[in-house]
C-alpha positions as CSV (number, residue, x, y, z in Angstrom):
1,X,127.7,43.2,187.2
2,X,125.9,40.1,188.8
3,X,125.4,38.4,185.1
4,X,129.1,39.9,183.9
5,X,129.1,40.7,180.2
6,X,131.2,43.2,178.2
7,X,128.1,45.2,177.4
8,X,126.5,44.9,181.2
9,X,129.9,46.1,182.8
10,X,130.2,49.1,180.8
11,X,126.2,50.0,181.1
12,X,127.1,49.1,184.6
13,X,130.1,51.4,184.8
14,X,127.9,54.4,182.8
15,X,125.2,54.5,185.2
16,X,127.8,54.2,188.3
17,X,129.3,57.5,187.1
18,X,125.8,59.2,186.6
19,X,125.0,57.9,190.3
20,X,128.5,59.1,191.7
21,X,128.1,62.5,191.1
22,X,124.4,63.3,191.1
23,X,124.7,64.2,194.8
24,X,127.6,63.4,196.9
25,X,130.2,60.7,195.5
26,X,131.6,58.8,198.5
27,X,129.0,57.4,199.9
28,X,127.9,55.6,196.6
29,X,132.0,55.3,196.1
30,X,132.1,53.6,199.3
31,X,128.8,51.5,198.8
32,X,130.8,50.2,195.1
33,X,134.3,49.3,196.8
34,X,133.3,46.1,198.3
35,X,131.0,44.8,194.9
36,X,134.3,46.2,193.0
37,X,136.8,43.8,195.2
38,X,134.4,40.9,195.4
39,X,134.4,41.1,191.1
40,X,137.8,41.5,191.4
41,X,138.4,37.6,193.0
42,X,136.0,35.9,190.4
43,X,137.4,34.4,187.4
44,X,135.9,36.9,184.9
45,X,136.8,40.1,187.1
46,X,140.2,40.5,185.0
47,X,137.8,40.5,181.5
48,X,134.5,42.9,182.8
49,X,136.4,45.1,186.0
50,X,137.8,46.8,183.4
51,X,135.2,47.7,180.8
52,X,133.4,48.9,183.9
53,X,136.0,51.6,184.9
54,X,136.7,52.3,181.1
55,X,133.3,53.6,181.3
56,X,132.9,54.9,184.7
57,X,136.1,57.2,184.5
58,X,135.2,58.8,181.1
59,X,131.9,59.9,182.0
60,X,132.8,60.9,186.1
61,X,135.6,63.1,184.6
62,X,132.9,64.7,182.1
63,X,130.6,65.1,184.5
64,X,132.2,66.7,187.6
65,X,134.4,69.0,185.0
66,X,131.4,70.6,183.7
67,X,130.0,70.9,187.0
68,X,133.4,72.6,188.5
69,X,133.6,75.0,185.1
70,X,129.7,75.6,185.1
71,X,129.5,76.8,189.0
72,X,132.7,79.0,188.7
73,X,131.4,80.6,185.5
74,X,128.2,81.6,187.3
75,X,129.9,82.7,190.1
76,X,128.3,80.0,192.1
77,X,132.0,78.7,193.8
78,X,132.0,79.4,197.3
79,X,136.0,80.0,198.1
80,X,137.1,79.9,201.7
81,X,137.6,82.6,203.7
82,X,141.0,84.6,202.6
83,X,141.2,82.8,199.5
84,X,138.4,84.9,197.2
85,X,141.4,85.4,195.0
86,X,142.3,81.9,194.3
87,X,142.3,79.9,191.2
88,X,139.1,77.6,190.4
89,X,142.1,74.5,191.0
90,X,143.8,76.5,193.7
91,X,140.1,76.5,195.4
92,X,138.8,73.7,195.2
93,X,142.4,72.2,196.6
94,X,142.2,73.8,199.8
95,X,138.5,72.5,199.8
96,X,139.3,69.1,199.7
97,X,142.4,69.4,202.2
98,X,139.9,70.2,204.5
99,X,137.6,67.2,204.3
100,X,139.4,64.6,206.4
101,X,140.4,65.1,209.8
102,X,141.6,62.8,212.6
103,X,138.7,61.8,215.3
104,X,138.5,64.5,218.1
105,X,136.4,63.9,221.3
106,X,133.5,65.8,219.8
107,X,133.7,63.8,216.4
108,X,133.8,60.7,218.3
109,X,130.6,62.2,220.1
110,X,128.5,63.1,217.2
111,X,129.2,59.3,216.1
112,X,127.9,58.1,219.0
113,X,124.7,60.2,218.5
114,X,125.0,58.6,214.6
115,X,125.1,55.3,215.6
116,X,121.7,55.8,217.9
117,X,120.2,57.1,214.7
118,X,120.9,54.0,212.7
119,X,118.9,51.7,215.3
120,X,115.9,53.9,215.3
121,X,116.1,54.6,212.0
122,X,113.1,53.8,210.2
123,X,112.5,50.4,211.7
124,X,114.2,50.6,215.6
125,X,116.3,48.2,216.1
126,X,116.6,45.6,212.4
127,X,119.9,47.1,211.6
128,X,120.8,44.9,214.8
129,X,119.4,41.8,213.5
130,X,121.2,42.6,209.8
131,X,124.4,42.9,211.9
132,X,123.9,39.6,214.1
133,X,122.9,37.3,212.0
134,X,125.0,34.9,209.9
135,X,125.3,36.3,206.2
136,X,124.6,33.2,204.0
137,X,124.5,34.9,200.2
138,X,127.4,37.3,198.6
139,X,124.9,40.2,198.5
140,X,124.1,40.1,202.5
141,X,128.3,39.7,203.0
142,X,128.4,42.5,200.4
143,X,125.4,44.7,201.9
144,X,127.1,44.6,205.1
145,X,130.6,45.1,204.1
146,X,129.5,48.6,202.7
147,X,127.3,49.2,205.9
148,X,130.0,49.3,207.8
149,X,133.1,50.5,205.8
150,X,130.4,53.4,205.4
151,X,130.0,54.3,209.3
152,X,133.5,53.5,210.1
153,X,134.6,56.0,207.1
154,X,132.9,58.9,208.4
155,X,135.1,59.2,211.9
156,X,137.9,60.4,209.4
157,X,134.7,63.6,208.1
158,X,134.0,66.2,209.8
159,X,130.3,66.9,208.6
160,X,127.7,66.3,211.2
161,X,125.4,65.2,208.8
162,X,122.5,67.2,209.0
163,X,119.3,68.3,210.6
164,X,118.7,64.7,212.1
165,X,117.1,63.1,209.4
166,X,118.9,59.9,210.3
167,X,122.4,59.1,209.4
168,X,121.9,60.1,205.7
169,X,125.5,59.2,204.2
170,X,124.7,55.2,205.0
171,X,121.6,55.3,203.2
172,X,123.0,54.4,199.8
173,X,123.5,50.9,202.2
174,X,120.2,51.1,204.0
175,X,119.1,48.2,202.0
176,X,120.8,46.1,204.4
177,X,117.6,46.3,206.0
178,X,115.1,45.0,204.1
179,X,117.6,42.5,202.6
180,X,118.7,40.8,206.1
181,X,114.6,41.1,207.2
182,X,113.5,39.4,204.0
183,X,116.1,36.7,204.9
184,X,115.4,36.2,208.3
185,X,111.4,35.6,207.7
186,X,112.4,33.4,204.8
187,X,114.2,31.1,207.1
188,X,111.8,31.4,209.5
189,X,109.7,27.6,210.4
190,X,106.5,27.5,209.3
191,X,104.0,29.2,211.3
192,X,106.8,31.4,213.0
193,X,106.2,34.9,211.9
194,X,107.3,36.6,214.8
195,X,110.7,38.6,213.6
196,X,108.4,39.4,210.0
197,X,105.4,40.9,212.4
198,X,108.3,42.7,214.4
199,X,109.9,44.4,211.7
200,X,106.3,45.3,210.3
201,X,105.3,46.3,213.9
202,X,108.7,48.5,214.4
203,X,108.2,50.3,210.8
204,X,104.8,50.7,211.6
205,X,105.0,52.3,215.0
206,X,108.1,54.5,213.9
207,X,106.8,56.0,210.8
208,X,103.9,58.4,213.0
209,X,106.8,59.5,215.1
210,X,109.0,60.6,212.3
211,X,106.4,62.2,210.7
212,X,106.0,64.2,213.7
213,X,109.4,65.0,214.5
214,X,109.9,66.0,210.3
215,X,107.0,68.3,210.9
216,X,108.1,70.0,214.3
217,X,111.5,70.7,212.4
218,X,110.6,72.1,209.2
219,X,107.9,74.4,211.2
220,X,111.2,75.5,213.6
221,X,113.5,76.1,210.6
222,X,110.1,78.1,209.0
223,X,110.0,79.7,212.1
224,X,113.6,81.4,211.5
225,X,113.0,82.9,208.5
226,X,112.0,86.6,208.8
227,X,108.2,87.4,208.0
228,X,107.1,88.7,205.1
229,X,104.4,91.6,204.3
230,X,100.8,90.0,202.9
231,X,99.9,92.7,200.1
232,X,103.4,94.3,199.4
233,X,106.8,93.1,197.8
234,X,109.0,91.3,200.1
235,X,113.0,91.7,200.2
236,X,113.7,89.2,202.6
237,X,117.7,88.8,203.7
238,X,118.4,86.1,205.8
239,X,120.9,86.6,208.3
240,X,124.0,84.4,208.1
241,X,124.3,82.7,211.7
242,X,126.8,80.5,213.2
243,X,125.8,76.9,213.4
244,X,122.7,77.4,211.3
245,X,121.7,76.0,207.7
246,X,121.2,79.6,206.4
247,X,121.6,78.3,202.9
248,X,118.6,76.1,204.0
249,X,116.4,78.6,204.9
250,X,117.0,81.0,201.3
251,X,113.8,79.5,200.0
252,X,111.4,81.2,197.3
253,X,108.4,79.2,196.7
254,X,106.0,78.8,194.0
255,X,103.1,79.6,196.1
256,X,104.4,83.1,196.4
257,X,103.9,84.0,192.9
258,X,107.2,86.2,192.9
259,X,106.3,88.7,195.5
260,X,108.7,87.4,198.3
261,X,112.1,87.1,197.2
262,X,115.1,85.9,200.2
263,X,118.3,86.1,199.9
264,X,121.3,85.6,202.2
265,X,122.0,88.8,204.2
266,X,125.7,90.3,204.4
267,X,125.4,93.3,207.0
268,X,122.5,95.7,207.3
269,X,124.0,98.7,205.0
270,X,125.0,97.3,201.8
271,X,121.2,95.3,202.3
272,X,119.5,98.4,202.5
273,X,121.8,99.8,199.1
274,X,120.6,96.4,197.2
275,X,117.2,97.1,198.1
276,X,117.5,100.6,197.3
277,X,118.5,99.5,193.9
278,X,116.0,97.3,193.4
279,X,112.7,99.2,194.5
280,X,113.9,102.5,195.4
281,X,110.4,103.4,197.3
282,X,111.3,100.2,199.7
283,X,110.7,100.6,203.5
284,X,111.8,98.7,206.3
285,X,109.1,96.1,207.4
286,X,111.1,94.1,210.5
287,X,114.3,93.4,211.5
288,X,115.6,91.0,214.6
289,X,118.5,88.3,214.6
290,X,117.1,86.8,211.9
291,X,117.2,89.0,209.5
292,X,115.6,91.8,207.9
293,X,112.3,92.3,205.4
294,X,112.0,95.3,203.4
295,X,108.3,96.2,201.4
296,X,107.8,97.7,198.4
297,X,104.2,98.3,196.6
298,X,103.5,95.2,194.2
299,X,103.6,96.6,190.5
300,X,100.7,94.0,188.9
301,X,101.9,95.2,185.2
302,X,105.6,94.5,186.1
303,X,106.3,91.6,183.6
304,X,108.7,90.2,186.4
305,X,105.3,89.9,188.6
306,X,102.7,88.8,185.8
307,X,100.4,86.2,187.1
């Protein structure tokens, strides 16, 4: 898109689609709008704007209708509480409906705790200097448009975000930061390396920390799963709390070869009838307010549980 050809915008325009619905598509939608306006006042936007959205619409409608049809043929669609009996449409309707709201008092709350994420971020306090300084080139005005059209479309979301791993929906933007760095030291005098050695210094002494507050949660999110036998078959269910990633904790790893498998509890009775069903000889091993773990003798000549 920066060297506009009829080829490069729709190869542009393929790989936008791919990137829009890998994960989750506004944030990347949001991080496009301000390239997609700042093509559309050059004298060639008219010719390769276009191209690019006769090849990004194609694929994105490919794409996400595979993905809706796919899920709801697994049984994978998750439909919102009442509404078990609505169409795959009908469902994913009153999904979206409930996507945007108006800023509440606690929204406006869990921004302000955003916000303080995005200055310590990585390196504490450069999303400042990408914000004060003058942008001189079309991709620092650009880079910071989409920073900010990013944080100030998330007071109309809900979603807190997650976990506190930063303010993850700007990081398709986060190369503001390395961008408006890069700049800074570039137009720094010679022999002035001060804001260079700062950022350096800031990713430096931030990178140890984060490492230990990553560790200390995954070990507390570890810590609420139930435990699991050593030399027996483990049916673990996870119990389904308020205000918890429950979906987060449902991990079976590789390490356990197959002889722990979690699941996501309902209540305590139809648990006991799954288990019942799957290893009739089952007893229970522990249950508490996270859950429950039934154990079952390890058959080594099952081929389920073949090394």
């Amino acid at each position: 898109m920066l060297r506009p050809s009829h080829k490069s915008a729709a190869l542009a325009g393929a790989v936008g689609s791919l990137a829009l619905v890998l994960h989750n598509p506004l944030p990347h939608a949001l991080f496009a709008l301000p390239v997609l306006l700042w093509r559309h006042g050059t004298h060639s936007a008219a010719d390769v704007c276009p191209r690019s959205c006769s090849a990004t619409c194609p694929c994105c409608s490919c794409y996400c209708s595979a993905e809706l049809l796919a899920t709801d043929a697994m049984g994978l669609r998750q439909a919102p509480t009442g509404a078990q009996h609505l169409t795959l449409i009908g469902a994913w309707t009153r999904k979206l409906a409930g996507l945007f709201v108006l800023p509440t008092p606690a929204l406006l709350t869990v921004r302000a705790y955003a916000l303080w994420k995005t200055l310590i971020w990585t390196a504490p306090g450069l999303v400042l200097l990408a914000c004060v300084q003058r942008p001189a080139s079309a991709i620092e005005r650009l880079l910071l448009a989409a920073f900010v059209l990013m944080f100030a479309f998330y007071f109309f979301i809900p979603f807190d975000q997650g976990h506190g791993w930063g303010y993850r929906y700007l990081h398709p933007a986060w190369g503001l930061i390395p961008v408006a760095t890069a700049v800074a030291a570039t137009r720094a005098m010679p022999g002035k390396i001060a804001l260079p050695a700062l950022a350096l210094a800031a990713g430096l002494l931030a990178t140890p920390v984060f490492l230990w507050t990553t560790r200390a949660t995954i070990s507390e999110a570890i810590a609420m799963q139930p435990p699991v036998s050593g030399d027996a078959m483990s049916y673990v269910f996870v119990a389904d709390r308020p205000n918890l990633y429950t979906m987060d904790l449902v991990r079976n790893y590789p390490a356990d070869r197959g002889y722990v498998l979690r699941m996501v509890g309902t209540d305590f009775a139809a648990d006991r009838a799954l288990v019942r069903k799957l290893a009739p000889n089952a007893r229970l091993l522990h249950a508490d307010e996270r859950g429950a773990t039934w154990s079952a003798p390890i058959v080594r000549d099952s081929p389920s549980h073949a090394d």
